[in-house]
Structures are given as structure tokens and as C-alpha cells.
PAMIDO-562348 format. One line per 5 residues: number of its first residue (from 1); their letters; for each residue x, y, z of C-alpha. Coordinates in pm, whole numbers, plus 50000, padded with zeros to 5 digits. Example, Ala and Ser with C-alpha at 12.3 -4.5 7.8 and 13.67 -1.06 7.14 Angstrom:
% residues 2
1> AS> 51230 49550 50780; 51367 49894 50714
//
This chain:
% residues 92
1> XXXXX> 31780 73146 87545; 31626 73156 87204; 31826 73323 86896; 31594 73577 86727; 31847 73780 86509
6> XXXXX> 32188 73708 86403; 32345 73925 86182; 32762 73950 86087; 32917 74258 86174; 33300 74261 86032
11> XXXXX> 33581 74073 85990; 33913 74167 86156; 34241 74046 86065; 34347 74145 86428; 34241 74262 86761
16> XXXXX> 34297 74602 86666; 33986 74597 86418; 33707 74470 86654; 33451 74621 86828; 33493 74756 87100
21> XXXXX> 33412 74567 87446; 33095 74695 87491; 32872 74350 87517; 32961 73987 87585; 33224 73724 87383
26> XXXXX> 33130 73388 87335; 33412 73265 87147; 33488 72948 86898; 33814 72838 86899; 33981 72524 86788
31> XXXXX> 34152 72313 86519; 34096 72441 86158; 33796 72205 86019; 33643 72072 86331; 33292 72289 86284
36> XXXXX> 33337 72590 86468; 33145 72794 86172; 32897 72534 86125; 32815 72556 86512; 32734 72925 86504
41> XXXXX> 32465 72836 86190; 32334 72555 86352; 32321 72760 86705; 32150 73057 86487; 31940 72813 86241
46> XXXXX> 32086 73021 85966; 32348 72828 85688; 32495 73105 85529; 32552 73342 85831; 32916 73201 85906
51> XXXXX> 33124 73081 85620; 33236 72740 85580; 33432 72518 85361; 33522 72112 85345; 33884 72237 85337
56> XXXXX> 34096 72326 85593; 34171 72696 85652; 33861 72904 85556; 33850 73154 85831; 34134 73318 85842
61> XXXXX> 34015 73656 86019; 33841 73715 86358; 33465 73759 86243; 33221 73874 86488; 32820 73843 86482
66> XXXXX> 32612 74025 86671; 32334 73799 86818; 31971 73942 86965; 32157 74316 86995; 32271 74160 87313
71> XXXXX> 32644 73981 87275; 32876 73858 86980; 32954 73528 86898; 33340 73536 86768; 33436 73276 86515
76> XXXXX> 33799 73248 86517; 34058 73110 86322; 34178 72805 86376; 34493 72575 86386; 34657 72267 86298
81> XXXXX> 34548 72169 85958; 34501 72463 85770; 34747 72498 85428; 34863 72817 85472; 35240 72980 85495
86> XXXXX> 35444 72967 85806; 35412 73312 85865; 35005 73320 85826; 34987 73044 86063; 35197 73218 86317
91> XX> 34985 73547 86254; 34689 73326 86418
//
């Protein structure tokens, strides 16, 4: 399959906020700084469509981009080595 359009939609802090299930999830999930961000720009061949950071802990909301009109890849937050308060991390 060959990404034509990527474009972010919103950012939700939790599930209550995102769209509703009306296409396909391909989700990203794992430990906090492995790449998960920096796979979606690679996958879309656009660097500034997800955000990244060298430090652990960037995303911290459940962003969603809608790719060819067709399905959303999730970006999620993720876990392990993020600096953030007890009570964020158990948020996630």
C-alpha cells in the first residue's frame, strides 16, 4: 500500500476524546523513546507529522492521523522511561 496523504487529526488525553470507530486502528504502542513517532514519519515520509523528542516522555496524549481518508494510525503514549509523576504515568 502506498501512503498518499497523512494528515493529524487531534490529540486526546483519553478514549473519551477520539473519533469515533468509524475506519481502521493501526496502533503504536511501546516503551517511551523506542521510535514509535518516528515510525509513523518514516511510514508517511513526512518528519514533522508526528512529534518527537530525544527525551523520554513526549507523547503524552493518544494522537490520531488519518492516513489516505481510509484508516488512522494511533500513536500512543508510552511507558517505562518517561519522567513524569506517579499519577501521569498511571493515567497511561
Amino acid at each position: 500500500m502506498e501512503i498518499t496523504k497523512a494528515e493529524y487529526l487531534i490529540s486526546s488525553p483519553n478514549l473519551a476524546g477520539c473519533p469515533k470507530g468509524d475506519k481502521p486502528e493501526y496502533a503504536f504502542i511501546g516503551r517511551s523513546n523506542v521510535g514509535k513517532s518516528s515510525l509513523i514519519n518514516m511510514l508517511t515520509q513526512n518528519a514533522k507529522l508526528a512529534k518527537t523528542s530525544n527525551s523520554p516522555g513526549k507523547t503524552q496524549m493518544i494522537n490520531h492521523f488519518l492516513i489516505n481518508k481510509e484508516f488512522y494510525f494511533v500513536d500512543l503514549p508510552g511507558y517505562g522511561f518517561a519522567k513524569v509523576a506517579q499519577s501521569t504515568r498511571n493515567a497511561w
